[in-house]
N, C-alpha and C positions, 0 to 999 in steps of 0.2 A: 876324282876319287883318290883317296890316299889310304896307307894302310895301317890298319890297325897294329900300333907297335909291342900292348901288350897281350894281345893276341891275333897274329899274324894271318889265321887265318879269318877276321872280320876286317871290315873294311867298315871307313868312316868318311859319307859323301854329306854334301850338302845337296838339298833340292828345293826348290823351291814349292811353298803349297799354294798352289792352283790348278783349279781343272783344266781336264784333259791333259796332252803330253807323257804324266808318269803317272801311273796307276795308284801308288800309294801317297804321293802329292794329291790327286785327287781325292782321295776317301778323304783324307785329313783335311780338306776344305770343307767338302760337302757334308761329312761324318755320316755317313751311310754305307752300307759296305758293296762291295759289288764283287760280283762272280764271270771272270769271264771266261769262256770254255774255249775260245782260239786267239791267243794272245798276239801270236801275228800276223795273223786278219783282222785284228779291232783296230779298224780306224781312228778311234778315237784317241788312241793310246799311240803315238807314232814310235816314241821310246821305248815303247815294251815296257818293262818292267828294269830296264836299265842297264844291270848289270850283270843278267845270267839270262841265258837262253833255253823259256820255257815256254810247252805247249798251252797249258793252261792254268790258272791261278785264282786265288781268293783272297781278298782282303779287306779286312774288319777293325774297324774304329777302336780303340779304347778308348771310353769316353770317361770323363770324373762324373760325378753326381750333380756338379756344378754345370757339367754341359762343354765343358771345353778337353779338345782330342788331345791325350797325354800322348799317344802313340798309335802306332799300326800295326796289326800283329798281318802277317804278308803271307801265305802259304803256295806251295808253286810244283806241280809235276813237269815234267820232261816228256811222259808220255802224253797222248793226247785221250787222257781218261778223265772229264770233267767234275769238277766235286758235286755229289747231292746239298738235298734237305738238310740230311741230317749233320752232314760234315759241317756246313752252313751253320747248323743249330749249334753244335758242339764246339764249333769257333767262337763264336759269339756271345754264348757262354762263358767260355773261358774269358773274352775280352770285357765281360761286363764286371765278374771277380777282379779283373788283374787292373779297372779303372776305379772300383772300390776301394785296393789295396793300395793302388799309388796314392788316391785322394787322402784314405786314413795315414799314408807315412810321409805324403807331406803336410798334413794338415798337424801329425807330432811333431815333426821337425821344426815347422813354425811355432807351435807352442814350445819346444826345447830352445829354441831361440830368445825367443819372446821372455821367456823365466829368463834364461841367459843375461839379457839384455837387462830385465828387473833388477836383478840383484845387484847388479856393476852401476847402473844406477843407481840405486838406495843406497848405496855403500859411497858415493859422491852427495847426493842428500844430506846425508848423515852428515861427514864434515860440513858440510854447509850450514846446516842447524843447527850445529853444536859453532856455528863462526870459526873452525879455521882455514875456513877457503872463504878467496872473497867470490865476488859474482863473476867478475872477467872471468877467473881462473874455472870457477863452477862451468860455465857457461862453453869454455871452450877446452872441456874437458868432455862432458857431455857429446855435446855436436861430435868430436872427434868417433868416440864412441858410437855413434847412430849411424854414421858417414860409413863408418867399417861393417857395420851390420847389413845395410842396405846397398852398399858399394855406391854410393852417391861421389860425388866428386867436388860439392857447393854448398856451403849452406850458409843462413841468415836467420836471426833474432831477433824479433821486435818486441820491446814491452810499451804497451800504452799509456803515454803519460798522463794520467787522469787528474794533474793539478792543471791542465792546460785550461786559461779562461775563457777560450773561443769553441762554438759549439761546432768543433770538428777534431777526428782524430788523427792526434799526433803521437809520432813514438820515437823512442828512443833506438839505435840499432845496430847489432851487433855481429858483423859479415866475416869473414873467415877468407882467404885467399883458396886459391884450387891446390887440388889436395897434394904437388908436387912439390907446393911451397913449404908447408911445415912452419906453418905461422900463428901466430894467435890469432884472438879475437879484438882486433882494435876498435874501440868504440867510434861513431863514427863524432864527428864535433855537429854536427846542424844535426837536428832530427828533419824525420821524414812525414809526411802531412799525406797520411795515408787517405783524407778523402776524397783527394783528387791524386792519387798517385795512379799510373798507368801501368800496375805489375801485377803480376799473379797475386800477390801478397798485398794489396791494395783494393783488389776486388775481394777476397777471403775478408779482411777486417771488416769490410762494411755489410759483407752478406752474411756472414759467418758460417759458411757454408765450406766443406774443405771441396781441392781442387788438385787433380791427376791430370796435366794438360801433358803429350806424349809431344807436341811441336810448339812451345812457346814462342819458337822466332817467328814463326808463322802465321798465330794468331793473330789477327786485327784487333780485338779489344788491348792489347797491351802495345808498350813499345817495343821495337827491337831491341834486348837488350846485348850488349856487345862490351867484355872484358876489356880494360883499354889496356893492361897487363900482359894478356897473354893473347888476346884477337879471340878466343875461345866465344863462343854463345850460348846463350840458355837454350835447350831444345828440350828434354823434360823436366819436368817441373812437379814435388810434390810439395805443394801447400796446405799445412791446416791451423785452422784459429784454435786461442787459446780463452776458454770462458770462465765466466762464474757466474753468479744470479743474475749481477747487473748487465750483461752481454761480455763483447769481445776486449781481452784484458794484455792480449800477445799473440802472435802471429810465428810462428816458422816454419820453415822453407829447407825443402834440399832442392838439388838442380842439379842435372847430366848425371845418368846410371854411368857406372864406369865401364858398363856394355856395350854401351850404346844404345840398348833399349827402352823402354817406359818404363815406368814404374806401374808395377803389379799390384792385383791382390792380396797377396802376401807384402809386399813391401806395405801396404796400408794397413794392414793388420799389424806390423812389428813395428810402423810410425806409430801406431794410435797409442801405442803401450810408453813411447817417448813424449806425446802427448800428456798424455795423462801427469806424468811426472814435471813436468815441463809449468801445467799448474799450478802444482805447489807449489817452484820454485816462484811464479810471478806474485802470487798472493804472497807468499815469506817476504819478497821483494819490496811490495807496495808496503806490508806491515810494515819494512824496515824505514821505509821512506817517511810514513807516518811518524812512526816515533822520533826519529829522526824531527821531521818539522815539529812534532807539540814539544820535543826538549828543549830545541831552538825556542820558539814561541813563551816555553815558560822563563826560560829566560829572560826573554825580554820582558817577562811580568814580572820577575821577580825583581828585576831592576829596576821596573816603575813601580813595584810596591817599596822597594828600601827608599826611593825618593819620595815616599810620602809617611813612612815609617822614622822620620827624622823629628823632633820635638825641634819647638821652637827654640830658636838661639838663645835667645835674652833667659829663660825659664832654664835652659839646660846652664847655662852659663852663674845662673842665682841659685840653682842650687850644690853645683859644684863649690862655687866657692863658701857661699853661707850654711854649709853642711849643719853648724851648730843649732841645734834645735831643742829648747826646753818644752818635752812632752807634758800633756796635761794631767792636773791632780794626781786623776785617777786612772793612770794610762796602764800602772800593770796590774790592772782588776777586771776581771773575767763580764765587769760590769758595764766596762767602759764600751759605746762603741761611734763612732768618727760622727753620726748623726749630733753630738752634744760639742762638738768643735765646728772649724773651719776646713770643710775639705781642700781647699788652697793649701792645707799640710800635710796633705797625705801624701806625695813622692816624698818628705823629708822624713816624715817619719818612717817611712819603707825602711829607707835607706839607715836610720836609724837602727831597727827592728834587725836589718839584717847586719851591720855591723858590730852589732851584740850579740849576733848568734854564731857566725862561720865569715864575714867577707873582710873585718878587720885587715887582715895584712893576704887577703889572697885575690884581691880585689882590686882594679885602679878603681878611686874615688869618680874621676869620669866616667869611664864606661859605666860602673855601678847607677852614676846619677841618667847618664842614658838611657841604660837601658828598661828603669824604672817608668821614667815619663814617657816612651813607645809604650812599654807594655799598657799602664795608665788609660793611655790614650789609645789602644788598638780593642778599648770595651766601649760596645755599643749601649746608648742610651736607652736601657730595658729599664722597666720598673723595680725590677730585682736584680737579671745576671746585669749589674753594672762595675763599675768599678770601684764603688764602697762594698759593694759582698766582695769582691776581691781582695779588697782591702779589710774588711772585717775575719775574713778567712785565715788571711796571713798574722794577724794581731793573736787569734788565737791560737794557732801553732806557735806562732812567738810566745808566748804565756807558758804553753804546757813544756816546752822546750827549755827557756830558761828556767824553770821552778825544778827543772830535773836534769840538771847537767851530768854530762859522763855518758850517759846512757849508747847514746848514738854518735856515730863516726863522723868526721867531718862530710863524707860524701854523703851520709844519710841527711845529714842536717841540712847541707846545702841545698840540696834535690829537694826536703821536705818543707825547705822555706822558700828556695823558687817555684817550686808546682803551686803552693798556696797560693802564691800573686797569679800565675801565669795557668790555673784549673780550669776555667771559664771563660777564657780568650776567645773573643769576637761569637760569644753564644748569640742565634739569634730571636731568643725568646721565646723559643718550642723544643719540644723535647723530643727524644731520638725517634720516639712511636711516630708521632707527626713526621718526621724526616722520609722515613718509609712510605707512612701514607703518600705524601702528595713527590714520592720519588725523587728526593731532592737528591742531587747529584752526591753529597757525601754518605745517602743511601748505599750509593752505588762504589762507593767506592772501598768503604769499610763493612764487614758482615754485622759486628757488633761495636757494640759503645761509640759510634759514628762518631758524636759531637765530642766526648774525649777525648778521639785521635786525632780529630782538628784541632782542639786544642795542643795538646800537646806537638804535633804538628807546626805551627802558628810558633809556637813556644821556643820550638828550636830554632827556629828560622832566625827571630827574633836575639837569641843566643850566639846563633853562632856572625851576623852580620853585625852585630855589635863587637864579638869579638868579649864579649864579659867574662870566657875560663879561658881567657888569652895567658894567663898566669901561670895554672895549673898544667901539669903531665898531662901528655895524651891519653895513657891509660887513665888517668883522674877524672878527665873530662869526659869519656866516655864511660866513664862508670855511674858519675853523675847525670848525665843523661837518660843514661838506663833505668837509673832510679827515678828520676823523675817522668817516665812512662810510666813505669809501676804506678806511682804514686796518684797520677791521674788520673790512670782508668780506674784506680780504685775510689772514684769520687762516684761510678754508674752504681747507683742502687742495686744494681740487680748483682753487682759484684760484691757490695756491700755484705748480703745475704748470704752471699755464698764463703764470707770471709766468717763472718757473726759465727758461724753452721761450725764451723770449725777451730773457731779461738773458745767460744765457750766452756767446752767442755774440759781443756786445758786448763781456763784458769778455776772456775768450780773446783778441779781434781787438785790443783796447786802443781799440775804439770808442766806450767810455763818455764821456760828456759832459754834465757836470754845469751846465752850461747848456742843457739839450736837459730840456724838462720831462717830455716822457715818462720819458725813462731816468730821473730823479730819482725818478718815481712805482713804476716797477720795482725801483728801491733801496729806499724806504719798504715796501714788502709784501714784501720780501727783511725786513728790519729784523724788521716785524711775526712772520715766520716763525720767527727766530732764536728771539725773545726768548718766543714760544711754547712754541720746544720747548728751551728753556735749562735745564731741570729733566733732561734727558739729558746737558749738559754740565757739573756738578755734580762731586766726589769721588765713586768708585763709591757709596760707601755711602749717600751721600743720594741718587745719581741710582736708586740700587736701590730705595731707599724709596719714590720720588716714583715710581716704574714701579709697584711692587706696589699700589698707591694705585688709578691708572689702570687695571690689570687688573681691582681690585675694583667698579672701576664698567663694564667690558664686561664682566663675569660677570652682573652683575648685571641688565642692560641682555638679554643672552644668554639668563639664565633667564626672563626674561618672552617673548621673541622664543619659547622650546623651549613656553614654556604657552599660545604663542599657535596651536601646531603648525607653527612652523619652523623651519628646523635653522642654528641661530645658526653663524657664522664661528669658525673655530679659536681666534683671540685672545679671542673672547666666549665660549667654549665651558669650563663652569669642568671640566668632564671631561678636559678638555687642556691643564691647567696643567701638563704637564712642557716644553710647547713655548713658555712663556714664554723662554730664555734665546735660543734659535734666534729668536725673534720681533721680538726685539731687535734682535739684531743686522744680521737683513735690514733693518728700519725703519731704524736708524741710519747703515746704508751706502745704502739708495735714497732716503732722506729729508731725515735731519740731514746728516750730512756735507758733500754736496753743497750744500747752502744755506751750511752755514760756508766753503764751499771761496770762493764768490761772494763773501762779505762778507768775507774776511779778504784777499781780491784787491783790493779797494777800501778798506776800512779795515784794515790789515796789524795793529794794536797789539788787534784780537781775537783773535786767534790762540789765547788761552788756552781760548776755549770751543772751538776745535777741537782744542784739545790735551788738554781735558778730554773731550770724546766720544770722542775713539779709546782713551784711557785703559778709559772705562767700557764700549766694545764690545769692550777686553781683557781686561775685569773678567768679564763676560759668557760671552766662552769660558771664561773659568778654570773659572766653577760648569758650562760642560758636560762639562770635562775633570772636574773633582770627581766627578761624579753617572754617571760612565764612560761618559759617549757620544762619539758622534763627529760632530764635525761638519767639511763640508769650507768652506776656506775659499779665498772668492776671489782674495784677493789673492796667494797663494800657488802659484796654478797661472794664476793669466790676466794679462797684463801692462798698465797703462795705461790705461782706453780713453777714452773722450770722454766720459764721464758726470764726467769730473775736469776742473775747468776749467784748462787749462793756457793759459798765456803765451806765444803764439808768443816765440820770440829775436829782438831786437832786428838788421835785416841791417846795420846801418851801425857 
């Protein structure tokens, strides 16, 4: 018995709780209360009551709600007057209040704790999420923190390393020294193969079950384990797993209360809340690992794709030096297209095309001839998205370009004559609806214009491994880049429409203003549209070609859509190939037309590609009149309307 120092007259003993011996040792075993009316006549009691010499006494449990004795409340006379019923009743009472009230204030404290502990975490999260802490540092910043909350003395960090190729778990692990050392978390170098490991933390990962062992050393399921540092041993032990959908993802551990007692129910209550967070960090973890390998990994793709992204020697080497090339007849007429030559000219001519418009002295002639014969060569053998429409594409911006020099900067120009070649890059013969339907990964990875952003995508790749604005400013080369995004995704119809919606009314009004950079960028995806659909303003004969082309790849597109079990669109549908000529000619009049009608209002001297479309949606009826149908035609019963951009008159 020793005495109470800030209050002299209480004293503070230890006693041991067991029955019989001391009177309120015993209630707080049994939790029952008992009444004895001659305290030293109860044999049972040889100590009395301990410390004061009384005749008779009572003493009642305060129990929590939980069931375990917070205290004894002790009451005691001198005289030999034994307590009632009621004194009984009124005791008891009070002790059932006064085990309510400790329950509610330590169950706030735990909770004031617990928030405590929240927020000092999240606040370590947080730098971690945001990367200026790496994981060591997170990890043994944390533990520190949880170690001082629960006074633990040990703790360890497992994350499961889920690339392991053997079907057992292995983990990575992250042990701290006891807590006098003041050390970090050294990782360790061997992982640990938790499904034969013999430790608290070994049986948790494979049950996933957590674990409060009060005598670890003692337990026969594990090993003895024994510090070889300090001779120290594990004696309690809290262990809990770390999960998500797929099962156990991490495991940690504290060991020895700095008590020397077990770990509590409160102490698993203010673990769980470290728990909890302790997930995130392993999922952040794993996410980081991943990304980590697919960078790695594309890497190495993109490596084995630049060694097959190389043109042949002898082809690269013929046309670097034989640059000189006399184009045919009729090469700057809107008439011409590569189908009435030898395609074996088209990288010379490219190269050509584009050293009359912007690459003359910004250009190496190598790189240039390089980069031509990849691009050339990285378009797949479709009916249509081949590399003569890529080739036809660029011919016609070359046209509208040169007839109108001044107009556009050299960054415009460059970006509007590389996007031309490089719009269509590796299409694979379906369009972006299709991509969605059957989930094609570039679904997944763009919201809109999917096939676009692979192109242009593909485009830089191929740009920048060649090294072809190796010449140009940085700020030049990114500018030209940027324009050639623009310029791309303005090739998706659906962008198209949304452009039309808003150049028209500009130029009808005579609003256009080619000092106003929007309107300039509404002209450039006017541009881009044209020179898309310039295979329609052709000779019938080619633009009939260049259609039956195109229908062979929406049949074909159609037939897999019909095997997928759905009912492909009319144009895709190869059962209703008599409504090609009808199909056309709607397209040409809500499509092409009205795009040449905008550009020919601003650049007048193209006019031949809209005088070449109306030609070939004359070409068009003729084969309906041939094949004896009928069709009616618009412009023949309905006069004018606003879908033609007309010129207001001049009122002065």
């Amino acid at each position: 018995m020793t005495k109470n120092i800030k209050n002299p007259e209480r004293h503070e003993v230890n006693i041991p709780i067991e029955e019989g011996k001391v009177a309120a040792a015993h209630v707080a075993a049994t939790k029952r209360h008992l009444v004895l009316a001659d305290v030293q006549r109860d044999r049972r009691f040889a100590q009395g009551l301990r410390w004061v010499d009384a005749k008779t006494a009572m003493c009642v449990p305060v129990l929590k709600p939980d069931g375990d004795c917070y205290a004894v409340l002790e009451l005691y006379r001198t005289l030999a007057e034994p307590y009632d019923d009621r004194a009984v009743y009124s005791c008891a009472s009070v002790a059932w209040w006064a085990g309510a009230a400790a329950h509610q204030a330590g169950a706030r404290a735990t909770l004031q704790r617990a928030a405590h502990l929240d927020l000092e975490l999240r606040a370590l999260l947080h730098d971690y999420f945001c990367e200026r802490a790496a994981l060591d540092t997170m990890l043994t910043d944390m533990l520190a923190i949880v170690k001082s909350f629960i006074g633990a003395m040990r703790s360890s960090f497992l994350i499961v390393d889920r690339q392991h190729m053997e079907q057992q778990l292995v983990a990575d692990v992250w042990e701290d020294g006891w807590q006098s050392e003041r050390t970090a978390l050294p990782k360790k170098k061997a992982k640990v193969n938790l499904s034969v490991e013999q430790s608290p933390a070994g049986l948790v990962a494979r049950t996933g079950a957590p674990l409060n062992l009060h005598d670890a050393f003692r337990d026969p399921r594990f090993l003895r384990d024994i510090d070889p540092a300090t001779g120290m041993v594990v004696r309690s032990s809290l262990t809990y797993p770390i999960k998500d959908k797929k099962g156990v993802i991490g495991v940690v551990q504290l060991a020895n209360k700095g008590s020397g007692r077990p770990f509590d129910a409160e102490d698993e209550q203010i673990f769980q809340v470290f728990v909890d967070h302790c997930a995130l960090i392993v999922h952040f973890y794993h996410m980081q690992q991943s990304k980590l390998y697919h960078e790695n990994l594309n890497r190495v793709y993109s490596e084995l794709l630049g060694l097959h992204l190389r043109p042949c020697g002898h082809d690269l080497e013929e046309l670097e030096t034989n640059s000189a090339i006399v184009p045919p007849f009729n090469f700057k007429s809107f008439n011409y297209h590569i189908s009435e030559g030898s395609r074996e000219e088209m990288p010379a001519l490219v190269c050509l095309m584009y050293s009359e418009t912007f690459a003359a002295h910004k250009l190496e002639r190598r790189r240039l001839a390089d980069f031509v014969l990849t691009v050339l060569a990285c378009y797949r053998p479709n009916p249509y998205h081949n590399a003569e429409h890529a080739f036809c594409f660029t011919h016609t911006m070359y046209l509208i370009l040169r007839e109108n020099p001044g107009y556009f900067s050299f960054v415009e120009t460059a970006a509007l004559m590389l996007a031309g070649l490089c719009h269509d890059l590796d299409h694979p013969g379906y369009n972006n609806n299709f991509l969605k339907l059957c989930k094609h990964p570039l679904a997944h990875m763009y919201t809109s214009s999917q096939l676009e952003h692979h192109h242009y995508f593909l485009a830089t790749k191929i740009i920048e491994d060649k090294k072809l604005l190796g010449k140009l400013e940085a700020t030049e080369r990114e500018a030209v880049l940027e324009e050639m995004r623009y310029d791309i995704l303005c090739t998706d119809l659906a962008v198209y429409f949304a452009l039309r919606a808003q150049l028209a009314p500009l130029v009808a009004d005579r609003a256009f203003s080619w000092a106003d950079t929007a309107h300039r960028r509404l002209l450039k995806g006017i541009l881009m549209t044209t020179s898309d659909l310039s295979g329609c303003c052709k000779p019938f004969g080619v633009a009939k070609a260049i259609t039956e082309s195109i229908y062979e790849e929406f049949y074909n597109q159609g037939d897999r859509e019909r095997a997928m079990g759905y009912t492909p669109l009319s144009m895709m549908d190869r059962k209703r190939r008599v409504n090609q000529p009808a199909e056309q000619i709607q397209f040409l009049s809500v499509v092409v037309l009205p795009c040449l009608m905008l550009l020919t209002n601003i650049f007048p001297n193209t006019s031949p590609l809209m005088d070449n479309c109306r030609e070939t949606q004359e070409g068009w009826h003729e084969e309906i009149e041939m094949r004896g149908m009928r069709l009616w035609r618009q412009e023949d019963s309905t006069p004018p309307s606003r879908s033609r951009v007309l010129l207001k008159e001049d009122n002065n």
